[in-house]
C-alpha positions in Angstrom: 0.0 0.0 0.0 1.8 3.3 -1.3 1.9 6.9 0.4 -1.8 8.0 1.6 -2.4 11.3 3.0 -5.1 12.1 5.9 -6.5 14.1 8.4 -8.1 13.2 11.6 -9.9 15.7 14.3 -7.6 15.1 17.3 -8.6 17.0 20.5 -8.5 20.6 19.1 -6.8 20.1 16.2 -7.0 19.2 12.9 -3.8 16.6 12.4 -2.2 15.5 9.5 -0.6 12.4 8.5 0.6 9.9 5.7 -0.1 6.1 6.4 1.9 3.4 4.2 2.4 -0.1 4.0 0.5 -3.5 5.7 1.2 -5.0 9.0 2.2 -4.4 12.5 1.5 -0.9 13.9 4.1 1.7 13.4 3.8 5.7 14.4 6.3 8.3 13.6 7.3 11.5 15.7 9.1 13.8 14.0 11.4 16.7 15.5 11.3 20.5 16.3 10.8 22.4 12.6 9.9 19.1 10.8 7.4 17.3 9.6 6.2 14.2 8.5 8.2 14.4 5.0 11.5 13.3 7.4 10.3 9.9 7.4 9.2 10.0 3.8 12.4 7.4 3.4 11.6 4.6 6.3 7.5 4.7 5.5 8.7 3.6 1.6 10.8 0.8 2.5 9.1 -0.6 5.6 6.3 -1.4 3.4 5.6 -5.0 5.8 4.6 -2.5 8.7 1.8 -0.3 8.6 3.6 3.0 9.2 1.8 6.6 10.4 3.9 9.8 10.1 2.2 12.7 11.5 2.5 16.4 12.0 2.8 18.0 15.2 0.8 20.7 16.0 1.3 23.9 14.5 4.1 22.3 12.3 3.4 20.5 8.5 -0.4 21.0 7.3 -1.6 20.1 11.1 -3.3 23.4 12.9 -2.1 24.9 16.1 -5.1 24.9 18.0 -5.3 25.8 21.5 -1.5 25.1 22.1 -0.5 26.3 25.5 3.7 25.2 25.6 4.1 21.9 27.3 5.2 18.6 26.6 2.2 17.4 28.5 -0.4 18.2 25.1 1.7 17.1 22.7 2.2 14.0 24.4 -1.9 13.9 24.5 -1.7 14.5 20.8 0.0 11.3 19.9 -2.1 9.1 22.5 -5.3 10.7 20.6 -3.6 9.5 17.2 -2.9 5.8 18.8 -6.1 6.2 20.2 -8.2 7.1 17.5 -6.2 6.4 14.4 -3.7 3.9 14.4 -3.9 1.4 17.4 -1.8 0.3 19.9 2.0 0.9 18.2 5.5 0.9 18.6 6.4 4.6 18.4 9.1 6.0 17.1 10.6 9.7 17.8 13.3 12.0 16.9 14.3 14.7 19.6 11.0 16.7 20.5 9.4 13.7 19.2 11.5 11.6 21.5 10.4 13.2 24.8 6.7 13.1 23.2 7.0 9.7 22.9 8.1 8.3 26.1 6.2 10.3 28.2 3.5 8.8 26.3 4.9 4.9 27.0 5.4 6.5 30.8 1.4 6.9 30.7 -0.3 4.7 28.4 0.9 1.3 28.3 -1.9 -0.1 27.2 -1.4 2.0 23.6 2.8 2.7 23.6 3.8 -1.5 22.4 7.7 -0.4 22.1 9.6 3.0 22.1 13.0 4.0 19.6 14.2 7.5 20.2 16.9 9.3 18.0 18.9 12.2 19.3 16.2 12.3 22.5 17.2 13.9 26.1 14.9 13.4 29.0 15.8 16.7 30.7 17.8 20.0 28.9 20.2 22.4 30.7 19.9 25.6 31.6 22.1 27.1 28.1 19.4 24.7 26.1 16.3 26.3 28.1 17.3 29.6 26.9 18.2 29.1 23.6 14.6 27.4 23.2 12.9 30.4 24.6 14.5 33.0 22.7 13.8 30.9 19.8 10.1 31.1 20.6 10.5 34.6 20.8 11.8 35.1 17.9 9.8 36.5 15.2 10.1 37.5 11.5 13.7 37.2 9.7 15.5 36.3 12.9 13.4 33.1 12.8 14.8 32.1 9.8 18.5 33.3 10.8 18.0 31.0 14.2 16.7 28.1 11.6 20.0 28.1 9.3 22.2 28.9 12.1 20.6 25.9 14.1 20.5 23.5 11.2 24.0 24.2 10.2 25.1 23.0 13.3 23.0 19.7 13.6 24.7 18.8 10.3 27.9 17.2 10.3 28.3 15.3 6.6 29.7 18.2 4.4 28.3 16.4 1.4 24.3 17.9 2.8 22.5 20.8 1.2 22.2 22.7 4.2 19.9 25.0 1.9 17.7 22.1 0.6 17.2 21.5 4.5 16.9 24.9 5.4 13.6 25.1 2.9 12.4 22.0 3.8 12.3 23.2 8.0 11.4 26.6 6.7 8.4 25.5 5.1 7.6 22.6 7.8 7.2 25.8 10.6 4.8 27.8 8.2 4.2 31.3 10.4 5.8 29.9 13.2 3.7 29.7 16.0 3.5 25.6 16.2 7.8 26.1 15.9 7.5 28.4 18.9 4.6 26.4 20.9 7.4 22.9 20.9 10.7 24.9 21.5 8.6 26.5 24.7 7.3 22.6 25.9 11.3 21.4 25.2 12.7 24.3 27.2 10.3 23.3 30.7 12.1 20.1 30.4 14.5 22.2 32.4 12.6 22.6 35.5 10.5 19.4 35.0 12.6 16.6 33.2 11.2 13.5 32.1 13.5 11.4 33.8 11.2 10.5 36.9 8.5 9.4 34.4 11.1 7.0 33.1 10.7 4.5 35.6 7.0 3.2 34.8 8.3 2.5 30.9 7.2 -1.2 30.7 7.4 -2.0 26.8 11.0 -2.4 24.9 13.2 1.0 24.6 15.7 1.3 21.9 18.2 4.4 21.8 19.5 5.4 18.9 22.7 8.3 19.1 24.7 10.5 16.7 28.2 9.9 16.8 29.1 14.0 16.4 25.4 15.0 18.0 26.2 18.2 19.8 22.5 18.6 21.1 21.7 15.7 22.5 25.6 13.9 22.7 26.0 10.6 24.8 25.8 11.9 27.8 21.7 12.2 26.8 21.9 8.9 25.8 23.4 7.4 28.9 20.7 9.4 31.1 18.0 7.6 29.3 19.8 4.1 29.7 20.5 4.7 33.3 16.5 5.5 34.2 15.7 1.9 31.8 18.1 -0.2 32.2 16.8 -2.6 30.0 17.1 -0.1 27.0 19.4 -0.5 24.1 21.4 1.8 22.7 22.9 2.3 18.8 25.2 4.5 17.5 24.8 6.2 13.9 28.2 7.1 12.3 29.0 10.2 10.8 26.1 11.8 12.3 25.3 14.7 13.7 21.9 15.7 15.5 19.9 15.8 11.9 21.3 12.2 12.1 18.1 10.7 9.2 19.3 13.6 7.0 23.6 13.4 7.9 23.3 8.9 7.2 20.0 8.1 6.5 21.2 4.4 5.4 22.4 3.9 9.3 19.0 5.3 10.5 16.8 3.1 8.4 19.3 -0.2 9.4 19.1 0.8 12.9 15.4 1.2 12.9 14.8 -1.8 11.4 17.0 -4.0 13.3 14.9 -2.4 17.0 12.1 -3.0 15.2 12.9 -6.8 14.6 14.2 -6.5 18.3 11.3 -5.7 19.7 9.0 -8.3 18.2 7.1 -6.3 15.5 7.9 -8.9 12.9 10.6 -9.3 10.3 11.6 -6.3 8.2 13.4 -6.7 4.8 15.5 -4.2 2.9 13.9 -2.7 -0.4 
């Protein structure tokens, strides 16, 4: 089943998503100033799961709605979308879509079957905090200055079109407001981290790193495997934070094999 495109009323906003491929449940989170379009690559080749790529709030073609800052909504958002679109799933989330998904594992069980985060911290420091709210501040021309300057630096492989990326985030934030309304929920991971919530994970946790990540480096990574010590943890080479745009062979090989890991059935290359 190829590339199909959808909306659904979720709580107060109008979400939308693109839905591929047969089998066992898969959803996609995607990151601050994305949307779905970053996991255009894994939804065409794992064509034996039934894959779900949303868009945030305020971010893609997806409405802002009543958005009021915190990672507690947008973790809402995706259990409306297991709820009422896709099932019970393994989820799978890159950075602000990493936090968004395991606080959602932390409080639905019942929907959350198996978590994989990429570049994903679990609390941010007090130089991250700020940089995310004057990056909701921002407005006009100095949001897209903050955008280049930012993606520049998640980008490690020289061989990238940092200006092809540039457009695509540019055009993923639209007038900014859903860009703002996520770097706002990512700063209050500053005064209230994730990690407590950690603890009542129950389904398999897979951690996926970027060797030359300077936003989220190891030392997220080892957080996250210290609160589940059952976790896994791969490493993508080459890679900076923008790790699925820096190697995105390694990210869709790495996904694959947690997927196999965790039980969601076999997954062959294309």
């Amino acid at each position: 089943m190829g590339l199909q495109t959808a909306t659904a009323a979720l709580n107060d906003v109008e979400t939308h998503y693109c839905a591929s491929g047969s089998g066992p449940a898969v959803v996609f989170v995607h990151g601050l100033a994305e949307d779905h379009r970053s996991w255009r690559r894994q939804q065409e080749e794992f064509a034996d799961h039934r894959t779900y790529a949303y868009d945030v709030r305020g971010h893609g073609a997806s409405t802002l709605g009543d958005a009021n800052g915190t990672l507690a909504q947008l973790r809402d958002d995706l259990l409306a979308f297991l709820d009422e679109v896709s099932g019970p799933a393994v989820c799978v989330g890159f950075s602000l879509g990493g936090t968004v998904v395991l606080s959602a594992a932390a409080h639905r069980p019942d929907l959350v079957t198996g978590v994989i985060v990429l570049g994903t911290s679990s609390v941010v420091g007090r130089a991250a905090a700020e940089i995310n709210l004057q990056r909701a501040a921002e407005t006009g021309d100095a949001v897209l200055a903050s955008l280049r300057a930012d993606t520049a630096m998640m980008v490690s492989n020289s061989t990238v079109d940092i200006d092809e990326v540039v457009a695509r985030r540019t055009e993923s934030i639209g007038d900014g407001r859903g860009y703002a309304n996520a770097a706002t929920a990512m700063a209050g991971l500053r005064e209230n981290p994730l990690t407590p919530e950690l603890a009542a994970i129950k389904c398999p946790v897979a951690v996926i790193g970027g060797e030359h990540d300077v936003l989220c480096p190891r030392k997220a990574a080892d957080i996250l495997l210290e609160a589940l010590p059952q976790a896994t943890y791969q490493e993508i080479p080459g890679a900076g934070h923008l790790m699925n745009v820096d190697n995105p062979e390694a990210v869709t090989a790495a996904l694959r094999n947690a997927l196999a890991a965790q039980g969601s059935g076999p997954l062959e290359s294309s």
